[in-house]
VEXDREN-2710 file (C-alpha; in Angstrom, 1 decimal):
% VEXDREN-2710
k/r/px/py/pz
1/UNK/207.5/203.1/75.1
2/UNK/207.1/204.1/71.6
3/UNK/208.4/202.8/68.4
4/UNK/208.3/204.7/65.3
5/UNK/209.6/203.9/62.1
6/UNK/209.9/206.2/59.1
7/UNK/210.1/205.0/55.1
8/UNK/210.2/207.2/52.0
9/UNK/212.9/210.1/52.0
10/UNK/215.7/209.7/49.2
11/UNK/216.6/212.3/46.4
12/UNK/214.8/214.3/44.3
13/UNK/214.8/217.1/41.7
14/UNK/213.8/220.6/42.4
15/UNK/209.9/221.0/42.0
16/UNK/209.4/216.7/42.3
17/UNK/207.3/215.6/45.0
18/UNK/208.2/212.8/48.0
19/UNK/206.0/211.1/50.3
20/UNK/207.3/210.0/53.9
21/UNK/205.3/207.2/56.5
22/UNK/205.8/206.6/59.8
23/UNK/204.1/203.5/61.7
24/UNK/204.1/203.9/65.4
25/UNK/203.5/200.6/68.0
26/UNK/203.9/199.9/71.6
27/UNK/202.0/201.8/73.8
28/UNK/200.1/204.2/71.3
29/UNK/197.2/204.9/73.7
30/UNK/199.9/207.7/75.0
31/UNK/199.9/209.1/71.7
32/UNK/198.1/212.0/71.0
33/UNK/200.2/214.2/68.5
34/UNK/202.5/213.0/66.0
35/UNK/204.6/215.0/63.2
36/UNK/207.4/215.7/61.4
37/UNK/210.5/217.5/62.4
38/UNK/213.6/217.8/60.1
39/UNK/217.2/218.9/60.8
40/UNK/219.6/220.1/58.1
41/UNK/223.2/220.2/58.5
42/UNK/224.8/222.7/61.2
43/UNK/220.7/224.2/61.6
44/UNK/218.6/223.2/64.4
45/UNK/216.2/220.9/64.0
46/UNK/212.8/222.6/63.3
47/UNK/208.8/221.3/63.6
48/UNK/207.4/220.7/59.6
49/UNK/204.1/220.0/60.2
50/UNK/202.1/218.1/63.6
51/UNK/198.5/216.6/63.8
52/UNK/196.5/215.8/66.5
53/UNK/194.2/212.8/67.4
54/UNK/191.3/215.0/65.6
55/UNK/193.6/215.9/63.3
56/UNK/193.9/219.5/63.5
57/UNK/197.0/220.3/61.8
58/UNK/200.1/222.7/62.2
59/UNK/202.5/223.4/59.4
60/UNK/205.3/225.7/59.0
61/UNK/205.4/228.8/57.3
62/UNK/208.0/227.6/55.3
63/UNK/206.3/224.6/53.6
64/UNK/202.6/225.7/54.2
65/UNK/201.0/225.1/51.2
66/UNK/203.5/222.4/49.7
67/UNK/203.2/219.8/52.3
68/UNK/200.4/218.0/53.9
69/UNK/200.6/216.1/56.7
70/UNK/197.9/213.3/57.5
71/UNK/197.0/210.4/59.9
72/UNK/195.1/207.1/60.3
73/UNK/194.6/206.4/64.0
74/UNK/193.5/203.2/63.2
75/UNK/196.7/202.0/61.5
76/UNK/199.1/204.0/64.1
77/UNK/200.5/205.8/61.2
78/UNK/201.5/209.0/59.5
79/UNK/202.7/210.6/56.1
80/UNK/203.8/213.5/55.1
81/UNK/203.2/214.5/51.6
82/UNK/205.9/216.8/50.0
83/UNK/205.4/218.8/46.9
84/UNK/207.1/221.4/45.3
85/UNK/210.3/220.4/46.8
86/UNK/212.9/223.0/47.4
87/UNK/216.7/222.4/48.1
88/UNK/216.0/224.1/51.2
89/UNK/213.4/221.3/52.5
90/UNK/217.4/219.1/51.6
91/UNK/217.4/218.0/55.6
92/UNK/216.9/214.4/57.5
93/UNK/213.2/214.2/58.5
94/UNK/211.8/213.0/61.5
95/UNK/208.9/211.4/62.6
96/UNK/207.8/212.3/66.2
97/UNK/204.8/211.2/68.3
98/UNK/204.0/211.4/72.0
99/UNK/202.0/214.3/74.3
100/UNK/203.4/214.5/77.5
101/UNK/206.7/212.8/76.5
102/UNK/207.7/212.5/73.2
103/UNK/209.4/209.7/70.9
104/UNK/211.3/209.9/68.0
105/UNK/212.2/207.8/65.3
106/UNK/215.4/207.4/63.6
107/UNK/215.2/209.8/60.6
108/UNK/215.6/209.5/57.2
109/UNK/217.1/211.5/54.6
110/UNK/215.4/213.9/52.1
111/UNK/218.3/215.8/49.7
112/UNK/216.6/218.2/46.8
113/UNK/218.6/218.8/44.1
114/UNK/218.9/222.2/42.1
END
């Protein structure tokens, strides 16, 4: 098993910036990917951004450009920086991490004002 557990998120103006962590533990040698998924309400939830153990990197087309995603394997953890926020990115966010099974954490909220 997994744990994950996400901090940052809260609310911020149009155009601010927000930083989320996640720290995984337990059994991390069956981690190989971890990300960030968010959900906003009645919309499925949707991939942000993912990084491998190497650290290649996967983003959305929707926040390419405004986010960066990034991860110390040494420390189990990873953040996902937020620029430019849109009250479209308004959504809980979710830390994910696994390969062949995945584990979530427990979200945590991200609302953009206009």
């Amino acid at each position: 098993q997994v744990q994950l557990v996400e901090s940052g998120g809260g609310l911020v103006q149009a155009g601010g910036s927000l930083r989320l962590s996640c720290a995984a533990s337990g059994s991390i040698f069956s981690i190989n990917a971890m990300g960030w998924y968010r959900q906003a309400p009645g919309k499925q939830r949707e991939l942000v951004a993912v990084i491998s153990r190497s650290s290649g990197t996967n983003y959305a087309d929707s926040v390419k450009g405004r986010f960066t995603i990034s991860r110390d394997n040494a420390k189990n953890t990873v953040s996902l920086r937020m620029n430019s926020l849109k009250p479209e990115d308004t959504a809980v966010y979710y830390c994910a991490a696994g390969s062949v099974e995945w584990y979530w954490g427990q979200g945590t909220q991200v609302t953009v004002s206009s």
